[in-house]
C-alpha positions in Angstrom: 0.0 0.0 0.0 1.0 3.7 -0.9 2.7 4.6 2.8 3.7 8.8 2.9 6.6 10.4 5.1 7.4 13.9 5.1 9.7 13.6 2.6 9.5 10.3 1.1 6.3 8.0 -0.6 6.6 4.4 -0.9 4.5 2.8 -2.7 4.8 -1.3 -3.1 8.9 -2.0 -3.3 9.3 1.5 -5.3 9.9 4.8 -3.4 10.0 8.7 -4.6 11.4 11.5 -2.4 9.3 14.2 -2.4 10.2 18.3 -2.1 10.1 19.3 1.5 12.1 21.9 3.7 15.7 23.1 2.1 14.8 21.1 -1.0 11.9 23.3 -2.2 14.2 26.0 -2.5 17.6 24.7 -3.8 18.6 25.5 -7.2 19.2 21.8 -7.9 17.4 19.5 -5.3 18.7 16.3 -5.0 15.5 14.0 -5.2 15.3 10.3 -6.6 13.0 8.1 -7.1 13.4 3.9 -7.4 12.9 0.5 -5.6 14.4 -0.6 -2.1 14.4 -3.6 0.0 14.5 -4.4 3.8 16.5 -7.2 4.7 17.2 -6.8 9.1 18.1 -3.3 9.6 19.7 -2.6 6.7 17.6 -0.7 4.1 18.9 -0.9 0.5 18.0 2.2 -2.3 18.6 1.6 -5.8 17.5 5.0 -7.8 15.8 4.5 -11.3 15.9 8.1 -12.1 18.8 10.5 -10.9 18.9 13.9 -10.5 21.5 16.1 -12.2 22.6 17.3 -8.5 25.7 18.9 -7.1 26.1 16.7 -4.1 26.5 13.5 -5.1 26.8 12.1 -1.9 23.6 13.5 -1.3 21.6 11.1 -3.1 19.5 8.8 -1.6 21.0 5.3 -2.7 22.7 2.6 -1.4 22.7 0.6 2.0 21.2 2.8 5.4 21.0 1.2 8.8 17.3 1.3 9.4 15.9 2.5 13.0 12.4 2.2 13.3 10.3 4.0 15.7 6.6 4.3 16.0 5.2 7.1 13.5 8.9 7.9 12.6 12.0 5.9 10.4 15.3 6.7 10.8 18.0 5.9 8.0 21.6 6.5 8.1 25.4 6.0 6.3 28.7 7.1 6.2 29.3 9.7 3.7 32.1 11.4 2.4 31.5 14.6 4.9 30.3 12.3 7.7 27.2 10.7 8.7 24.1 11.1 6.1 20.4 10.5 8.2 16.9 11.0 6.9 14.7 11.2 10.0 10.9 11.0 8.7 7.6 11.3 10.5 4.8 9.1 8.8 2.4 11.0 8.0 -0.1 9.3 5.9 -0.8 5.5 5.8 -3.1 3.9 3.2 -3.1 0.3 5.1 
């Protein structure tokens, strides 16, 4: 079923980040869209459509530890500047 975060929709195995906060107003937001796969606590991204963005290491894709929470996921890795976390509040569930 389609499940929305703040900044995130996933939809089935397939997932779209969606504008919110900073990204609204970049020049060049970093936003992808693709499938992803739970396997423990490890959630993997694999993007279908990149964005021509600035920061690669921005892009949400690859292997995050996943923290779950109640209403809120937490996903994070090691970039290249230091940790990378997403921290989204659910915030519609069509269940």
């Amino acid at each position: 079923g389609l499940i929305k975060f703040d900044a995130l929709i996933i939809n089935g195995n397939n997932y779209e980040e969606a504008a919110s906060g900073g990204a609204l107003n970049q020049k060049f937001p970093c936003l992808t869209r693709g499938t992803y796969k739970i396997k423990g606590d490890i959630i993997t991204f694999t993007t279908s459509v990149e964005p021509d963005c600035l920061c690669y290491d921005c892009l949400l894709k690859g292997e995050y530890k996943l923290i779950q929470s109640g209403k809120t996921i937490e996903f994070q890795k090691e970039a290249k500047d230091g940790l990378q976390i997403y921290l989204l509040t659910l915030t519609e569930s069509g269940r």
